[in-house]
Every structure is written in C-alpha cells, then in structure tokens.
N, C-alpha and C positions, 0 to 999 in steps of 0.2 A: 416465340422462343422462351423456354423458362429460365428462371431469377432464380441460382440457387440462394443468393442471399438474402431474397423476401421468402422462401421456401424453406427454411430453417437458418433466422436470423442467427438463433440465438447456440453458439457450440460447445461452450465447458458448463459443467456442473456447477449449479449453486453450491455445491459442499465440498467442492476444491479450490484449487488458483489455479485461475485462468493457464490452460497450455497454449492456446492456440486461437488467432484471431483472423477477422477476413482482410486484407488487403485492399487496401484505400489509395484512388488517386490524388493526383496535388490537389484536386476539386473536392477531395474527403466523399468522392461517391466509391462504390465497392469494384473491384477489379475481376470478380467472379473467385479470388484466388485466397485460396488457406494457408495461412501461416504459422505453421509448429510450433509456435517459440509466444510466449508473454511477446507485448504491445511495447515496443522502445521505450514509450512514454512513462508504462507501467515501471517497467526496469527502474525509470530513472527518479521514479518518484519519492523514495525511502532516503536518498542523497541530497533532493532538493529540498524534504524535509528538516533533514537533520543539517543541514548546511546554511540554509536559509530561511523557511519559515519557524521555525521551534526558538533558532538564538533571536532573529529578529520581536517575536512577541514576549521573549524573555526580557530583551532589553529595556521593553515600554515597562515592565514592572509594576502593570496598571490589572494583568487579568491572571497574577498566581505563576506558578510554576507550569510549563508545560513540559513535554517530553512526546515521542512520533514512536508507536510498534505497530507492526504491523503484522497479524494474524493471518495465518493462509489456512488453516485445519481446522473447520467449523466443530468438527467431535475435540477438539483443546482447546479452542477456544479458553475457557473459564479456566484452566488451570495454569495454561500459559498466562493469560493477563494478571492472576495471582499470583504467579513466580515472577514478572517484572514486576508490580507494582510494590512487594517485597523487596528484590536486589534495588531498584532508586530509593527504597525508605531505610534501607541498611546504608547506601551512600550515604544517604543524605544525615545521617543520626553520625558515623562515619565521620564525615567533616565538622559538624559541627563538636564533636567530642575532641578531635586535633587542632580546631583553632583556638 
C-alpha cells in the first residue's frame, strides 16, 4: 500500500508560511491526513515568545536586549526586518528622551 506521506513528505513552499500540514498521532506518526490550517504549535509560537522567552532573557540582562518578529514573505523579508528594527530603535531613543 502507498505512503502518501513518505511520497511527498514535504507540502508548503519554501517562499511562503506554511498553510497546511500532515496530521500526527499521539505516537507523532502520520495519520495519512492533510491539514489546511498552520500546525497549533506553529500558531502558538509568536505568544510563547513574546510572553515567555524574550521577557525571561531580558530579565538575566547578561545577553543585550532581545525582541521575537517573525517573517512569513521570503520576497520582504529585508524590508520588513528594516521597518522593525527602526520602529524598536525610535522606541527605544523614545523612552530614553522621556525619562
């Protein structure tokens, strides 16, 4: 019987965000089945950054300022990452001029 998940593991475009993934048993083996929608985990990854990893390496105040974006449009990449790394250095200039 064929595998369609050894038979095309691999289903979104390296030069998009993920739409759609295979379905996994509790055992994390594949269920044969396509899922329309980004990986719950994926979803939930941007929250658990900004919630939990980003403040907690802030708070050691040992490795610099951190901050979590997350890029999904490989062709904007490089202009997106320049428009945040500008709007944090206007914050940051921002606060220090109000304190």
């Amino acid at each position: 019987m064929p595998n369609p998940f050894f038979e095309q593991p691999i289903l979104n475009s390296p030069y998009q965000c993920p739409q759609r993934h295979w379905e996994r048993d509790s055992d994390g083996q594949p269920t044969q089945k396509i899922i329309e929608e980004r990986r719950e985990d994926a979803k939930e990854k941007k929250s658990t950054m900004d919630n939990y990893w980003i403040p907690g390496v802030n708070q050691l105040k040992t490795y610099g300022r951190w901050a979590f974006a997350e890029f999904t449009d490989v062709y904007e990449i490089e202009s997106d990452f320049a428009a945040k790394v500008a709007a944090r250095f206007d914050e940051m200039i921002g606060k220090a001029v109000h304190s």
